[in-house]
N, C-alpha and C positions, 0 to 999 in steps of 0.2 A: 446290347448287353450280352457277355461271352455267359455263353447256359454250360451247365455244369454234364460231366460226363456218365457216363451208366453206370459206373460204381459211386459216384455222388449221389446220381438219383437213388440209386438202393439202400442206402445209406440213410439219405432223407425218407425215404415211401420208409424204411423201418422204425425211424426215430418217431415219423406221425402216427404208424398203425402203433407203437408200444404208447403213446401219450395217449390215444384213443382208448387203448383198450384200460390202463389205467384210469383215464375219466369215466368211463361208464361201470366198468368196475367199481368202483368206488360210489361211486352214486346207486348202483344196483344196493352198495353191504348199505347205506347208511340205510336206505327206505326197509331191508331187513333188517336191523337193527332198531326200528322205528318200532315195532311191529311185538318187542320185547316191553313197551311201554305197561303195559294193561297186565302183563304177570308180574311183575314183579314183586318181591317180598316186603322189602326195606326202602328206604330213602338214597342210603349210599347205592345200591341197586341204581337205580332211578337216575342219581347223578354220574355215576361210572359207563351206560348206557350215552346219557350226553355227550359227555367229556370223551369218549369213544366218537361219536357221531361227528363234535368238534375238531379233535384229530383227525380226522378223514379228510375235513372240508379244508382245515388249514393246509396239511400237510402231504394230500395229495391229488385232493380236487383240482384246488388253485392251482400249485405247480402244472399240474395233467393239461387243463385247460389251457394255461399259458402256453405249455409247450406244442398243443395242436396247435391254436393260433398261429404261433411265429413259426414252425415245420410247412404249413399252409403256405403260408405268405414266402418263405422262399419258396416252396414248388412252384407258386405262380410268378416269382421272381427269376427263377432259375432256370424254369424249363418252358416248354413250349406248348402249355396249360395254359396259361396268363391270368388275370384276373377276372376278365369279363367274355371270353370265348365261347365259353360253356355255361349255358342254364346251372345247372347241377352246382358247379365251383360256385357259382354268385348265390344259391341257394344254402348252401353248405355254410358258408361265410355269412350269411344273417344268422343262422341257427346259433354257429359257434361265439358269435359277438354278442347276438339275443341271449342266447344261455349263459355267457361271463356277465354282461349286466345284470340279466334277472338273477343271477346267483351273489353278484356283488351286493345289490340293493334288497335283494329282498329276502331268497334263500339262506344266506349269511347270515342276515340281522336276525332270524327266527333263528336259527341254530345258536347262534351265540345269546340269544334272548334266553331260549332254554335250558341252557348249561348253564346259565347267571341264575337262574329263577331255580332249578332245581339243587346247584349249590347250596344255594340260600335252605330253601323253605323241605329240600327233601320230600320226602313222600305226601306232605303237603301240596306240591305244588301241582300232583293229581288233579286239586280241587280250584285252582288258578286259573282263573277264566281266562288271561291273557298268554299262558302255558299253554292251554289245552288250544286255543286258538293259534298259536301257531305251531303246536305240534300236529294240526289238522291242513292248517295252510302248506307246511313242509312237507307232508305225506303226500295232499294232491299235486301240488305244483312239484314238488321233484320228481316227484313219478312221471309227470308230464314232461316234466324235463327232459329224464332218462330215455324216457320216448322218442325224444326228439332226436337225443345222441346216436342215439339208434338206426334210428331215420338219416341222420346223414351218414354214418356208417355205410347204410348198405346203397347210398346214393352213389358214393364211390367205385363201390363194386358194379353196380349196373349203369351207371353213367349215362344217364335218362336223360331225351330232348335233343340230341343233337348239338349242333355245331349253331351261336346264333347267330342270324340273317343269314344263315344259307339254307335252302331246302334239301333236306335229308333226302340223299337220292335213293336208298332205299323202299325211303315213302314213295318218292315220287314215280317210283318203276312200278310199285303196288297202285297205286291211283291212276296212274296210264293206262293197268289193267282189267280193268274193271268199267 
């Protein structure tokens, strides 16, 4: 496979660190945005906050997420990263596929659950057991999420574990002396 050249690669490491930092941006304002729940005035309040938090998620969660995936996947296509060389890349790539599903199945459906329920019932739906549950479930688990994003972020930058099945010679020069 012909790997792409160093203004490719610049090109790509740009397009994945601007999707990156879109993802967790975004995921940072909604979990602030979450946090406006408990003052609010009004009902339209209440559903402008949603419909707010729902935009995020359609329209630049999703896209964000998408676009680290597949910038990912040609780096390991591309260049001479691969797919399975590095601990880090194979850890980064559960994270990023764990975080699109659990955002698909579950993040998603509580966001969109919320913006339907507080459409509907407004500042009623305060008192909406199945609201408040998953306005509780969407606070912990995206927070945890954001965490993660995070976590693979700076997996990047320090590119932890070495090379796999070869011993880090590094190590190996430190444990020889000792």
């Amino acid at each position: 496979m012909k790997q792409i050249g160093l203004t490719g690669k610049a090109w790509l490491k740009g397009f994945h660190i601007f999707f990156a930092c879109l993802w967790i941006g975004a995921a940072l304002s909604m979990i602030l945005l979450s946090f406006f729940r408990g003052q609010l005035a009004n009902g339209d309040e209440l559903w402008a906050v949603n419909a707010s938090i729902k935009m995020i998620d359609d329209f630049i969660i999703i896209p964000s997420a998408m676009g680290c995936l597949i910038t990912g996947i040609l780096f390991s296509w591309l260049t001479n990263w691969g797919f399975f060389k590095f601990p880090w890349i194979i850890v980064k790539y559960v994270i990023t596929v764990g975080a699109i599903l659990f955002g698909t199945f579950y993040l998603g459906t509580w966001v969109n659950g919320m913006e339907a329920i507080s459409k509907v019932e407004r500042l009623a739906a305060l008192q909406n057991s199945t609201y408040l549950q998953y306005a509780k479930l969407n606070l912990y688990f995206g927070s945890f999420q954001a965490f993660t994003l995070i976590v693979a972020a700076f997996l990047s930058v320090f590119k932890p574990w070495g090379k796999r099945g070869k011993i880090n010679k590094k190590h190996n020069i430190k444990a020889s002396s000792t």
